[in-house]
C-alpha positions as CSV (number, residue, x, y, z in Angstrom):
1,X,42.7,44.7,11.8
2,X,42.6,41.3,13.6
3,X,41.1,42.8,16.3
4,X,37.7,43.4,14.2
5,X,38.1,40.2,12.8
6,X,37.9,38.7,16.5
7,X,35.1,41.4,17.3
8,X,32.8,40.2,14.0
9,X,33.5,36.3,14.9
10,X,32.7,36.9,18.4
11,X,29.2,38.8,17.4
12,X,28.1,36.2,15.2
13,X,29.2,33.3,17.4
14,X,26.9,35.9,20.3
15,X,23.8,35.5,17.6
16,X,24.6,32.0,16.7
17,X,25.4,32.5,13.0
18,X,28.7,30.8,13.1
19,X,29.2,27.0,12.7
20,X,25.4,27.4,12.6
21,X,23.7,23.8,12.8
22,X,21.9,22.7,9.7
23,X,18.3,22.5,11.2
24,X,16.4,19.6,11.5
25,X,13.0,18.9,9.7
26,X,9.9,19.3,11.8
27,X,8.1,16.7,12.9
28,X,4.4,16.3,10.4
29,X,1.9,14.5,11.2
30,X,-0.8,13.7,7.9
31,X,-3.7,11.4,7.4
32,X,-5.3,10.0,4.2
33,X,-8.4,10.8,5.8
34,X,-8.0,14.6,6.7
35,X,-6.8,17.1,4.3
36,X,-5.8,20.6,7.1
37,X,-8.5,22.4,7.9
38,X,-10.7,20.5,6.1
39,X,-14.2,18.7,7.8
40,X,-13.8,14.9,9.0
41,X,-15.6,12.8,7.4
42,X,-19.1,11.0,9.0
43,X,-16.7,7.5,8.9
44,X,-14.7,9.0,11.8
45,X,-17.5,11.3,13.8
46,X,-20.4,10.0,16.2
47,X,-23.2,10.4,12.9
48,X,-21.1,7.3,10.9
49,X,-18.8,4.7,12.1
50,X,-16.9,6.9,14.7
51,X,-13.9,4.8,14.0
52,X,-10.6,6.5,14.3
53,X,-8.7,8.0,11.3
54,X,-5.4,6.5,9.9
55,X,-2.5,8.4,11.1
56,X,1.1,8.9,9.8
57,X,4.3,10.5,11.3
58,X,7.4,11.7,10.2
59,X,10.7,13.2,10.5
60,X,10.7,12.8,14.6
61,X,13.5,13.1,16.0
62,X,16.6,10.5,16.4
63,X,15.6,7.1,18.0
64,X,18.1,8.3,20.6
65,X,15.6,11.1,21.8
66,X,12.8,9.8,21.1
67,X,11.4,6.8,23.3
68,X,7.9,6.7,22.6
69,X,5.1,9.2,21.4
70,X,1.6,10.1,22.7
71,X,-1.3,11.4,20.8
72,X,-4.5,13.9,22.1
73,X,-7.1,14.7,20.2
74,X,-9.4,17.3,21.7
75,X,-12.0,19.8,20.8
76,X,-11.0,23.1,22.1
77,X,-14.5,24.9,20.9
78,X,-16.8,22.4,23.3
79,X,-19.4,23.9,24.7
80,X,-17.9,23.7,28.3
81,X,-14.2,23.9,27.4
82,X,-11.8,21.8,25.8
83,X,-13.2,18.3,25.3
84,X,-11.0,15.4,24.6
85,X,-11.9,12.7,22.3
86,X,-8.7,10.1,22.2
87,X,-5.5,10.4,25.0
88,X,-2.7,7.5,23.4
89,X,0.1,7.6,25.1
90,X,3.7,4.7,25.0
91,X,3.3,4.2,21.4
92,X,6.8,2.6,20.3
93,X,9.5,4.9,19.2
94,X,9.5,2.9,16.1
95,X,6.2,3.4,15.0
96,X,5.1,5.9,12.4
97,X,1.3,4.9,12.0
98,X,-1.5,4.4,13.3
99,X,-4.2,2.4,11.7
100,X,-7.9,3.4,11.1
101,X,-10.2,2.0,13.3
102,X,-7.5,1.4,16.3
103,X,-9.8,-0.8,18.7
104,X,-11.1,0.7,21.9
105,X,-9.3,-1.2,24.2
106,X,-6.5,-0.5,26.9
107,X,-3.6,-2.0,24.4
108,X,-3.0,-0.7,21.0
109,X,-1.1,-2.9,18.4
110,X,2.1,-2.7,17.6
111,X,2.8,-1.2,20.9
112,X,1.1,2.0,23.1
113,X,-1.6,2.5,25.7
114,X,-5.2,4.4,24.8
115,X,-6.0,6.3,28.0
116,X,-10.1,7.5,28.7
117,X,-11.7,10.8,26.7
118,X,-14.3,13.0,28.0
119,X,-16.6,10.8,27.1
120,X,-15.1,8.4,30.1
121,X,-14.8,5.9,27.4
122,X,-11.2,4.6,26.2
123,X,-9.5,5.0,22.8
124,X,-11.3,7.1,20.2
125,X,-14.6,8.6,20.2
126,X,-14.7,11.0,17.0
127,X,-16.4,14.4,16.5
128,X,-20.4,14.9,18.3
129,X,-20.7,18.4,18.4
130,X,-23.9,20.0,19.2
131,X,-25.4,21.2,15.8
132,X,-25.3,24.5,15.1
133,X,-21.4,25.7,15.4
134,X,-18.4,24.2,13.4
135,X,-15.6,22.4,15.9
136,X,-12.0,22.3,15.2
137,X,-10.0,18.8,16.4
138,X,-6.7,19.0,16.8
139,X,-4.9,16.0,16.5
140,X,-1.7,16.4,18.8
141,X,1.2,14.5,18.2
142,X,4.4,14.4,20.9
143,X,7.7,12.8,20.5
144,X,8.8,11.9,23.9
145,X,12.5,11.1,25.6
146,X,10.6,8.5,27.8
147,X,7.6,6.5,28.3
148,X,4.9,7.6,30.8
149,X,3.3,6.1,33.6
150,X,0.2,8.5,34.5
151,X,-1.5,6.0,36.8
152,X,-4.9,4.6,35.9
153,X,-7.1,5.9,34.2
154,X,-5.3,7.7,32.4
155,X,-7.1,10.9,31.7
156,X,-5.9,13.6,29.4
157,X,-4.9,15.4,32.4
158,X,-2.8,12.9,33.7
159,X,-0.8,12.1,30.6
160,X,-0.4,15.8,30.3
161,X,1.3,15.7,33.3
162,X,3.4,13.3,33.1
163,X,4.9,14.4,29.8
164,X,6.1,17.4,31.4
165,X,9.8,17.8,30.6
166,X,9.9,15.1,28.1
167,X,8.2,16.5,25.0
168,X,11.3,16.6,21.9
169,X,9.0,17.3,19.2
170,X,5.2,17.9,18.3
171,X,3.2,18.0,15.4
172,X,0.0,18.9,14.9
173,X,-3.1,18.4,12.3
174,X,-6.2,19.9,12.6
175,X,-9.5,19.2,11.2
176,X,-13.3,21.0,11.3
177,X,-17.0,19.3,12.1
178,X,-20.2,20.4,12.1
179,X,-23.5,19.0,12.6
């Protein structure tokens, strides 16, 4: 019967079941600010403060994969498709926050790079739907094997782009508005 012993080892090792890897925790991304799913507060939207929320990140992968992370924010339920209200890109490896109320200028503390939103301005502009319809915002965040140089501005289109073939992880929170 070695022969089927051989047979079953070989099948398992074909489906990956033997010496299997123990997996590895996915990446979360949280804020004090917004529970899943629920609605943003007026603090971080265009009708209050419109000050960015305080982030937090963990289990990303090793520091030896990850080299820095970018952050989208966009609003796929906009009127005239997907609107984009904060493109971060270069934060250090070594960060796992982000403040509230991240300035809106071209360097972020601690390390990173806010790029322009749709609304052509740079950093975070929070939620200004039209009234009427309740918006989703997903908060995107990518673990990356490099840094990025999109060129200037740097657009949500252009970070996209250059992130191509170097995303390791993502994580992802998601939060409602409505006016």
């Amino acid at each position: 019967m070695p022969s089927t012993r051989i047979s079953i080892l070989l099948i398992f090792a074909w489906l990956g079941l033997a010496h299997a890897q123990p997996a590895q925790a996915q990446m979360r991304l949280t804020s004090p600010a917004i529970a899943p799913g629920a609605a943003i507060a007026d603090d971080y939207a265009c009708t209050g403060a419109d000050r960015s929320p305080a982030l937090a990140w963990s289990d990303a992968p090793q520091s030896t994969k990850t080299k820095s992370f970018a952050l989208i924010v966009d609003d796929p339920d906009a009127p005239h498709g997907t609107f984009f209200h904060w493109v971060a890109y270069n934060i250090a490896a070594g960060e796992t926050s982000l403040p509230a109320g991240v300035p809106q200028t071209a360097e972020i503390a601690g390390g990173g790079t806010n790029g322009i939103n749709s609304f052509e301005h740079i950093g975070y502009n929070g939620p200004c739907p039209p009234p009427g319809k309740m918006h989703h915002y997903r908060f995107h965040l990518f673990a990356l094997d490099s840094t990025l140089t999109p060129g200037d501005p740097a657009d949500a289109a252009a970070v996209q782009s250059a992130m191509r073939g170097h995303v390791v992880a993502t994580a992802e929170l998601v939060g409602t508005f409505e006016r």
